[in-house]
N, C-alpha and C positions, 0 to 999 in steps of 0.2 A: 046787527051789532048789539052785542051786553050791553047793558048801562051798569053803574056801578053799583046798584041798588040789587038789578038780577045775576050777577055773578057775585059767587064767595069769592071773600078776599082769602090768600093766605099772608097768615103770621109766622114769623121766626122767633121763637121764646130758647135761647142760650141759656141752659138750667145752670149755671157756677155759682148762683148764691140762690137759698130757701126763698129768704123774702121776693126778691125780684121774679121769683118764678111762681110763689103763690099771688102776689098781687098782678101779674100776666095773667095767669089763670083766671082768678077773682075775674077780673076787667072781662076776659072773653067769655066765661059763662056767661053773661049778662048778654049775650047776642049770639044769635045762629048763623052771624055772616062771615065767620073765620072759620078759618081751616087749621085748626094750632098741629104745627108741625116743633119737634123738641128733639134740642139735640144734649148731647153730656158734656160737649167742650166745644171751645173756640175752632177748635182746629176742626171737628167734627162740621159745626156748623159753616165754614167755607168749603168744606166735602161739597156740602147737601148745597151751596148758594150754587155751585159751578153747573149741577146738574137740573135745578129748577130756577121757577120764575115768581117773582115775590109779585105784588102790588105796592108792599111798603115794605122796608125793615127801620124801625125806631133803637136808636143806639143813644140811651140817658148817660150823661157821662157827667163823674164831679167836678165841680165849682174849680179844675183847676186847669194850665198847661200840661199836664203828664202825659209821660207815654200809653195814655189808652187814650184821651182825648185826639191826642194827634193824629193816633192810627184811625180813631173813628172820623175825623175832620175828613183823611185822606179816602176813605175807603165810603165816603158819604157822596149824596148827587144836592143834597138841598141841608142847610144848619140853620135854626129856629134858636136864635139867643136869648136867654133870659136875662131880664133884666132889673131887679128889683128898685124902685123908686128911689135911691139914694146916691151921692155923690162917689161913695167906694165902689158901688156895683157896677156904675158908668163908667171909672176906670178900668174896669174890670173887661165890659165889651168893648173899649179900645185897644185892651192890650188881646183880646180876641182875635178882634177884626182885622188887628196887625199883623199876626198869627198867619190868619188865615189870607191875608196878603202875601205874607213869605213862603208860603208851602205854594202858592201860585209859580213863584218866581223862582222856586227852588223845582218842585218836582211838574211845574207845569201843568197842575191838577188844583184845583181848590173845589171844594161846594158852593152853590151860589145861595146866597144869603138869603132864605127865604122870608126872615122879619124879624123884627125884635118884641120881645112878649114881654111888655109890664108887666111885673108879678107883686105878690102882697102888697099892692096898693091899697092903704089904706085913706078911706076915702074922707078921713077927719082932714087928712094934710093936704088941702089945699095949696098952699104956697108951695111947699115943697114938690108936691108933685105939678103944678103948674111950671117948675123952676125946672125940675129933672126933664119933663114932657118936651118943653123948648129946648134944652139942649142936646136931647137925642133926635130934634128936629131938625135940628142948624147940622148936627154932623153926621147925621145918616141919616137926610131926606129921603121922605117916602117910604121908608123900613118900618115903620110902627106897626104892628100889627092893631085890627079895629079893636081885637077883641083885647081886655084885660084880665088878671085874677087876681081877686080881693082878697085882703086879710080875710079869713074866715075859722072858725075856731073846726068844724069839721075836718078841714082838711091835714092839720097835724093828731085829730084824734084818732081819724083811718089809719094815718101811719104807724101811730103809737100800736095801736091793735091789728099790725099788719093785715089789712085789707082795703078794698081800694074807695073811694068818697062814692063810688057810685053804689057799692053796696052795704055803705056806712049808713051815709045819709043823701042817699039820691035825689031829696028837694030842698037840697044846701045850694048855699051860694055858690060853694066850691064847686059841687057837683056841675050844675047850669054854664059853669064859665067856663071849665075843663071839657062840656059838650060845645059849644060853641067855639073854642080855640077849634076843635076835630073837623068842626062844619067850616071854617075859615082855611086850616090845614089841606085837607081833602078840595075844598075847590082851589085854592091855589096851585096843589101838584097836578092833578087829577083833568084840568081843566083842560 
């Protein structure tokens, strides 16, 4: 049997916008362990899912409810919420979580909630994030994921200059916490 060390993974990169498909790229030069397969459209890209077999497909979707969220919610096996340290953004993964309770009950399908990822914790606030911490503790027990990602000034500078923290500045904070959420990721599906 492979382990997942000696079989290449494949990746699905959906070319509809420059930046997200040079920062895909960016990301998998950096390793010999993908197979980048590309397609020109949505609809293309469910062609090619019907007739092969992925190991992952990653589906980033914006900070909102819309109709691509929802498609990807439904069309996903595992959803990694983010969650930024603050009182707005925890309302934020409850009106999520809610979400993703009714498309349970609606289409009889939901993803199972693989964690919730602390993001731009900044790690001066103390209180504040001791106060956020406890209460995505109390309401989604056991959901935290270990790893978190720190305020870090790399990580908005790769984006400014479209490319990815790993080949901005790969012994950033950023860099280290985005390899470690992957090492956290991967043994959880993968296990």
């Amino acid at each position: 049997m492979e382990s997942m060390t000696d079989k290449k993974q494949r990746v699905l990169i959906v070319e509809d916008e420059e930046s997200f498909q040079f920062v895909c790229r960016e990301i998998l030069r950096a390793t010999e362990r993908y197979e980048v397969i590309t397609c020109a459209s949505g609809e293309e890209a469910l062609t090619h899912l019907k007739t092969s077999a992925f190991d992952a497909i990653v589906l980033d979707c914006p900070p909102n409810l819309g109709l691509l969220t929802l498609n990807a919610l439904l069309a996903a096996d595992h959803v990694l919420v983010p969650c930024d340290l603050s009182v707005l953004a925890l309302e934020g993964v409850d009106d999520l979580m809610n979400t993703i309770g009714q498309l349970e009950m609606t289409f009889g399908r939901a993803p199972q909630i693989l964690g919730l990822l602390h993001t731009r914790v900044d790690k001066r606030n103390h209180k504040q994030n001791a106060a956020i911490r406890r209460a995505v503790a109390q309401r989604y027990s056991g959901l935290a994921m270990d790893t978190e990602i720190a305020v870090n000034t790399s990580l908005p500078t790769a984006q400014l200059n479209g490319t990815s923290v790993f080949a901005a500045a790969p012994d950033s904070t950023g860099a280290r916490d985005y390899s470690a959420l992957a090492a956290e990721v991967r043994a959880k599906v993968f296990s």
